[in-house]
Structure formats: C-alpha cells, structure tokens
N, C-alpha and C positions, 0 to 999 in steps of 0.2 A: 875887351868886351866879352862878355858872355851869354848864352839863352839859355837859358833853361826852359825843354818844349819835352809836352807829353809824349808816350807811346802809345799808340792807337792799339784797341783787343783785338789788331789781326796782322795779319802780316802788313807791314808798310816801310816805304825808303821814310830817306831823310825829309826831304820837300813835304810830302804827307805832314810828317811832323811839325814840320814850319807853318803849316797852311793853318793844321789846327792850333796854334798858340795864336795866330796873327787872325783866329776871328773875333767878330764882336759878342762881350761877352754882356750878359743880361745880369744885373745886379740887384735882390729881391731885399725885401725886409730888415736884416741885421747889417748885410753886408750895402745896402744902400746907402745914396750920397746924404749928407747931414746937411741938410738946408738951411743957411743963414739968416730968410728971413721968418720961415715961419716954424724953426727950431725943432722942425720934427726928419726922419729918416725918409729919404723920395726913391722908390724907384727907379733905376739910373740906368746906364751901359757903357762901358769900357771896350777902347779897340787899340791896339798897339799896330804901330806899323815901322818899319823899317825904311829909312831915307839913306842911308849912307851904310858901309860894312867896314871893320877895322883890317888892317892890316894882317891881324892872328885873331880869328874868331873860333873861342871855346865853346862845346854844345854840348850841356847835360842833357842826358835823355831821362824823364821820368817815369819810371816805369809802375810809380806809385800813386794810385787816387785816392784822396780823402774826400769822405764823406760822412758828413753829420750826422 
C-alpha cells in the first residue's frame, strides 16, 4: 500500500500531512458526481479514511499543486 498526501506551505511533520489528505473534500461542477437519474453533474464530497495499515507502508509526499 501506498499514500500519496500533500505538503502543506509551511513547515509541518508527517501527521499534518496525513490529516490533510484524510479531510472531506468538496467536489464542484466538472469534478462532480454524475447523477443516474437525472443525467446531469451534482455537487458531491469525498472523504477517505484509513481502517487498517499494511505491514510496509509507502508515502509520497506531494510537494506539487495543481490548479486550473
């Protein structure tokens, strides 16, 4: 298993970084859920959460943002 978690613009540990991938994120317009029944994009949110951790856990740190 692996995470890939952002680097925050200031100084911060590892956790910091964990905390910010594991919030809920808000998903607008393009990047929103595709509704089944009435075929159009809905504004949605997404939350990842961790139950279990592997035996060797790899962690990219991102130190790059994209924005549109």
């Amino acid at each position: 298993m692996y995470l890939s978690v952002p680097v925050l613009n200031r100084e911060c540990d590892l956790l910091e970084c964990i905390e910010e991938f594991l919030k809920k994120e808000t998903l607008r317009e393009d990047e929103g859920w595709n509704c089944t029944n009435c075929k159009t994009r809905r504004d949605s949110s997404k939350k990842i959460d961790l139950w279990s951790m592997p035996n060797i856990l790899i962690i990219h740190l991102k130190r790059f943002k994209f924005n549109s």
